[in-house]
C-alpha positions in Angstrom: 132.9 53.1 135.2 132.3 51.2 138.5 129.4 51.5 140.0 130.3 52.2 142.9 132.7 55.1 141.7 129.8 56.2 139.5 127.6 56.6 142.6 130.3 59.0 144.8 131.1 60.9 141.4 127.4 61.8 141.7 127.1 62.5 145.0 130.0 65.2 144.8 128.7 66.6 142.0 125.7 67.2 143.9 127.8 68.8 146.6 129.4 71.3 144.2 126.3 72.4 142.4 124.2 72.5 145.6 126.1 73.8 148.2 126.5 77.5 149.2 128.7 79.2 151.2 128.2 79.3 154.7 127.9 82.6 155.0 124.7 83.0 152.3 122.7 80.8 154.8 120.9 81.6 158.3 120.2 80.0 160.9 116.2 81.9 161.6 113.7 79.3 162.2 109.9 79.9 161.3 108.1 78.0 163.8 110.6 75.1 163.8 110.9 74.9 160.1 114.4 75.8 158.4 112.3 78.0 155.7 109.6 80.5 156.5 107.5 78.4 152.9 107.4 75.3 151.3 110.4 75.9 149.1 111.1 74.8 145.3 113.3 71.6 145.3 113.9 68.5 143.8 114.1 65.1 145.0 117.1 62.3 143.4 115.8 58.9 144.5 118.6 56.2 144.9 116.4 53.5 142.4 116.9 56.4 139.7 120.0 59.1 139.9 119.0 60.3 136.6 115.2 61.6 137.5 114.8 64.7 139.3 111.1 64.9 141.5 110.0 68.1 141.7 108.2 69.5 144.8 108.0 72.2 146.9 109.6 71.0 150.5 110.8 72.1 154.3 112.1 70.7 157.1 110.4 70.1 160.1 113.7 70.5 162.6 111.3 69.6 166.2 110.4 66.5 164.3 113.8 65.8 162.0 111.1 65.1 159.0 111.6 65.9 155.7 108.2 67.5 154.4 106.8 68.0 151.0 103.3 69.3 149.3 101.2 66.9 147.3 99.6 67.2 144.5 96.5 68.3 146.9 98.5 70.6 148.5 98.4 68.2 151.9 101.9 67.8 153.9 103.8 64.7 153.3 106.8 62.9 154.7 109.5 61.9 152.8 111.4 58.8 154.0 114.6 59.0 153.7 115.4 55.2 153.4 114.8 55.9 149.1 116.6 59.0 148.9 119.8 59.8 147.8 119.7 63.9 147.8 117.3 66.4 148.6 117.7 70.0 147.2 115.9 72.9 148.7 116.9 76.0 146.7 120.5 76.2 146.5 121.1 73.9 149.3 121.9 70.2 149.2 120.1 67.7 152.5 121.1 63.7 152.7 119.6 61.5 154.8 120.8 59.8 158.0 122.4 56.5 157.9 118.6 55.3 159.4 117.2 57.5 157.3 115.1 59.1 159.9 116.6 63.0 159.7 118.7 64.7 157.2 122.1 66.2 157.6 122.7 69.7 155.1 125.7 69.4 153.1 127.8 72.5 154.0 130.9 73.4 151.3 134.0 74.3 152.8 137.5 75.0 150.3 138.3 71.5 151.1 135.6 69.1 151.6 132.1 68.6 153.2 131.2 69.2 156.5 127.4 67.5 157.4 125.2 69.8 160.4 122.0 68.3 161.6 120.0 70.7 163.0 117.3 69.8 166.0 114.9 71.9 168.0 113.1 72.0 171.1 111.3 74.4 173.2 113.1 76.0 176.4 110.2 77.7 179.2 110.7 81.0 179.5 108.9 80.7 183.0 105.3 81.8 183.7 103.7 84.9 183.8 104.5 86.6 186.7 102.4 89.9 186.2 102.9 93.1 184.3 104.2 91.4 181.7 106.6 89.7 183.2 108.0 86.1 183.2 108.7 84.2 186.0 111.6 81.2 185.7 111.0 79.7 189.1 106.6 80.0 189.2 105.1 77.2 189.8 102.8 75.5 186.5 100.3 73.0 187.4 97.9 73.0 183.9 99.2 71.3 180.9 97.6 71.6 177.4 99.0 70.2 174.2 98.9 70.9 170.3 98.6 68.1 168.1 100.4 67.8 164.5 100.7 65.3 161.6 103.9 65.0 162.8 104.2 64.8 166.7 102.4 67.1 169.8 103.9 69.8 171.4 102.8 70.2 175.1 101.8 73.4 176.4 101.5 74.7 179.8 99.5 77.6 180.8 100.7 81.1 181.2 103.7 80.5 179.7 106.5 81.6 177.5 108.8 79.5 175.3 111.4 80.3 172.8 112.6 77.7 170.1 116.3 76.7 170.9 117.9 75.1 167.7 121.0 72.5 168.7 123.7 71.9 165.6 125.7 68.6 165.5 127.9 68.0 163.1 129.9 65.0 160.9 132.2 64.2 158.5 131.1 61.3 155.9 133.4 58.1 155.7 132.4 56.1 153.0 128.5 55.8 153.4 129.2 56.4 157.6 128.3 59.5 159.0 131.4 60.3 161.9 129.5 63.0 164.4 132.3 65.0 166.5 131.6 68.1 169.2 134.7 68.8 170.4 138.7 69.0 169.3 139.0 66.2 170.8 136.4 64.3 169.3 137.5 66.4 165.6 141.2 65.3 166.2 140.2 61.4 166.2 139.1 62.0 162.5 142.0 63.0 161.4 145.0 60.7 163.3 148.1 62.0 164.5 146.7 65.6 163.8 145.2 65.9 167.1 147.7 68.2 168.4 147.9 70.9 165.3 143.8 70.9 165.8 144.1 71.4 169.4 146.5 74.4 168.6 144.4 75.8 166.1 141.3 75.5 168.2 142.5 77.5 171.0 144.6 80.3 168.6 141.2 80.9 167.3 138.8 80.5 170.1 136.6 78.2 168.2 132.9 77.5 169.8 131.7 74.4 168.4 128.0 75.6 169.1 128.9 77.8 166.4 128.8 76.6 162.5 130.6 79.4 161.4 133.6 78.2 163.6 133.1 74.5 163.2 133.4 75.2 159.4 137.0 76.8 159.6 138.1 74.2 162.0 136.6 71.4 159.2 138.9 73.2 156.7 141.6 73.3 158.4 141.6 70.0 159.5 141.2 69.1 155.7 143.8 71.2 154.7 146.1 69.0 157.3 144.9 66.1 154.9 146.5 66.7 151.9 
């Protein structure tokens, strides 16, 4: 078989064993990590499809690292510049094209939709007394917390939540094609723009939302055949 045939038969096998249906995941984050533990998982490394690495692993979504414990139990990065998949559980991760983050694989009836998931932290204002927050006080002090993987600054008195963002792609070949809009859907799929823009506003669909995005994917798919 070709090689490079070979290498995309593997990678959608991995697609189909690996990943669920949307609606068996959620979206909860545990402090910035996509799992509330170091999962069980595997790692296939591109020098050798056939070996599976064992490891328990999470995802770091402030820092878009893939983490894993070592044999001491310590936290390690995993670059993503050898890796070819990364499964968590039931659910399938590649990496970037620069192999600094990786994108889930998400199964729709038709073909695979990619979400990279990134968070930050939104100020909830500062206290304001009685237990109330303030958007507009004033903060002067600053204080930070430092990681193996980055710093999070701090500032006094104040409340912050953990806002996830989702951006999504289809894969061309080894590309990764990132859209956010019907607009930006319809020019990955030519001369369909039109029937996407129909279907988009018949159904209302909020590309913040994965849920949506994934029966937009599919029917822009099913356009396809």
């Amino acid at each position: 078989m070709n090689p490079a045939k070979n290498h995309l038969f593997f990678v959608c096998i991995c697609f189909c064993l690996f990943s669920i249906p949307l609606s068996a995941q959620q979206e909860e984050l545990f402090d910035g990590f996509l799992f509330p533990q170091y999962e069980k998982g595997y790692v296939i490394l591109k020098e050798n499809k056939n070996l599976r690495i064992a490891s328990h692993l999470n995802y770091d979504t402030f820092n878009e690292k893939m983490l894993f414990l070592d044999t001491d139990s310590s936290v390690m990065e995993l670059v993503g510049e050898d890796v070819l998949v990364v499964v968590i559980g039931e659910r399938a991760f590649l990496p970037s094209e620069n192999g600094k983050s990786f994108y889930e694989s998400v199964s729709t009836r038709e073909g695979q939709l990619f979400v990279q998931r990134k968070s930050k932290e939104i100020s909830k204002g500062k206290a304001a007394g009685y237990g109330s927050y303030s958007a507009t006080s004033a903060v002067e002090s600053l204080g930070h917390i430092d990681s193996s993987f980055g710093t999070k600054n701090l500032k006094s008195d104040e409340l912050f939540k953990t806002k996830l963002d989702l951006y999504f792609y289809l894969k061309n070949g080894s590309k990764f094609e990132k859209f956010f809009s019907t607009k930006t859907l319809g020019k990955l799929f030519k001369g369909k723009q039109a029937d996407i823009e129909t279907f988009a506003k018949e159904n209302s669909t909020n590309f913040a939302k994965l849920e949506d995005v994934k029966k937009i994917t599919e029917y822009c798919f099913s356009l396809s055949k």
